[in-house]
C-alpha positions as CSV (number, residue, x, y, z in Angstrom):
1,X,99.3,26.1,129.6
2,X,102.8,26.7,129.3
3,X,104.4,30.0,127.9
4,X,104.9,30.7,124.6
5,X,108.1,32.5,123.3
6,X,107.8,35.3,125.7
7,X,103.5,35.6,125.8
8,X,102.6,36.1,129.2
9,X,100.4,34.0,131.2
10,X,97.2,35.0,129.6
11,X,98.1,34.4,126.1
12,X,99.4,30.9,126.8
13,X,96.2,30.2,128.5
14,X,93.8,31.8,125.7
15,X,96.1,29.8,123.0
16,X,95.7,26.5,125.1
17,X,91.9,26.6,125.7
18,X,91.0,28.1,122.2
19,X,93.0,25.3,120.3
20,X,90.8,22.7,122.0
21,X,87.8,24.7,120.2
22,X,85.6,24.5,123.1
23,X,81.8,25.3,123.6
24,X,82.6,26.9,127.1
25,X,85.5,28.3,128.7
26,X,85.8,29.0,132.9
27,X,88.4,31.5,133.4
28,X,89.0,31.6,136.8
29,X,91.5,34.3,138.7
30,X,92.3,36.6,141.9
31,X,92.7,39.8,139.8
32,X,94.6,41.5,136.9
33,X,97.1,39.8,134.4
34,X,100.4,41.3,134.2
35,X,103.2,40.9,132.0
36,X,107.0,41.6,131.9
37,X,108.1,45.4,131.4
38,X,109.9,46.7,128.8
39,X,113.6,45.0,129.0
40,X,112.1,42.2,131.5
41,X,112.3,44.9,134.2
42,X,109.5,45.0,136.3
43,X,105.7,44.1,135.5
44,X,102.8,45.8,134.1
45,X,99.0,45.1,133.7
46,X,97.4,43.9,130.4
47,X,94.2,46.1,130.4
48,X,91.0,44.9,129.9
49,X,90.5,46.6,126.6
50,X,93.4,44.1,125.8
51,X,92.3,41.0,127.4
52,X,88.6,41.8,125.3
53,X,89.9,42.4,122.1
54,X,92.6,38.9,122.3
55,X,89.4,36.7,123.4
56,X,87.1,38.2,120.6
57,X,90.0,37.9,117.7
58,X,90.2,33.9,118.9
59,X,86.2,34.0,119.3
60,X,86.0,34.7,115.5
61,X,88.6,32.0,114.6
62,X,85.9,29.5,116.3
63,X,83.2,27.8,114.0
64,X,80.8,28.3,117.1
65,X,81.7,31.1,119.5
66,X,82.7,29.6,123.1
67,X,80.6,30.8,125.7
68,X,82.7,32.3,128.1
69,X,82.7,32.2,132.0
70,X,84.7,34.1,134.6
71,X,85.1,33.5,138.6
72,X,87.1,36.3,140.3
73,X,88.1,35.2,144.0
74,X,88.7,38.3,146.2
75,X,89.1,40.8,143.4
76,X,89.2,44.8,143.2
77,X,86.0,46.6,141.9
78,X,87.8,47.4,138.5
79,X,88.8,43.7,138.0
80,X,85.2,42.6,138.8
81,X,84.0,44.8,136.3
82,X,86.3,43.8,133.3
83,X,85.3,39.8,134.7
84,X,82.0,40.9,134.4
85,X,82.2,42.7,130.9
86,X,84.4,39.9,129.6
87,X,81.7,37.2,130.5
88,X,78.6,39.2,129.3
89,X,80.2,39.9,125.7
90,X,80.2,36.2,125.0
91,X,76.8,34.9,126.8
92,X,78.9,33.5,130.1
93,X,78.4,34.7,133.6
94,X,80.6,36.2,136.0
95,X,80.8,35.0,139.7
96,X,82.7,36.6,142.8
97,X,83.7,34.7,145.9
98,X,85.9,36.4,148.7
């Protein structure tokens, strides 16, 4: 999807998929979403905490709750882990390639 008004990347792409109100969602990445910095200087990360909370606030706009699948290529341990979190609160699965 395209931006929104100064969203990062991940918003954009939540907003896009979760107006189509899907059954299933494949999220697939090579790591961490970042954002602009304060003053559009630099970047910083969007935590997981973050990234779980924004999918289950859309989740609970849904009739039916999408299930949600993530595919991580080459990520870091913690990334893997928040892929792996993010899939197994909503009844997906997470996958790892190198």
């Amino acid at each position: 999807g395209e931006k929104y008004d100064g969203e990062d990347g991940f918003s954009a792409m939540k907003k896009t998929a979760y107006d189509m109100e899907p059954e299933v969602i494949f999220i697939l990445s090579d790591g961490s979403y970042q954002r602009t910095g304060p003053s559009g200087r630099g970047y910083e990360t969007i935590t997981w905490k973050e990234i779980e909370d924004r999918i289950e606030d859309r989740q609970e706009q849904l009739a039916k709750e999408a299930r949600l699948h993530t595919i991580g290529f080459a990520v870091d341990p913690e990334d893997e882990k928040g892929f792996s979190r993010l899939a197994g609160k909503n009844e997906g699965k997470y996958r790892s390639f190198e």
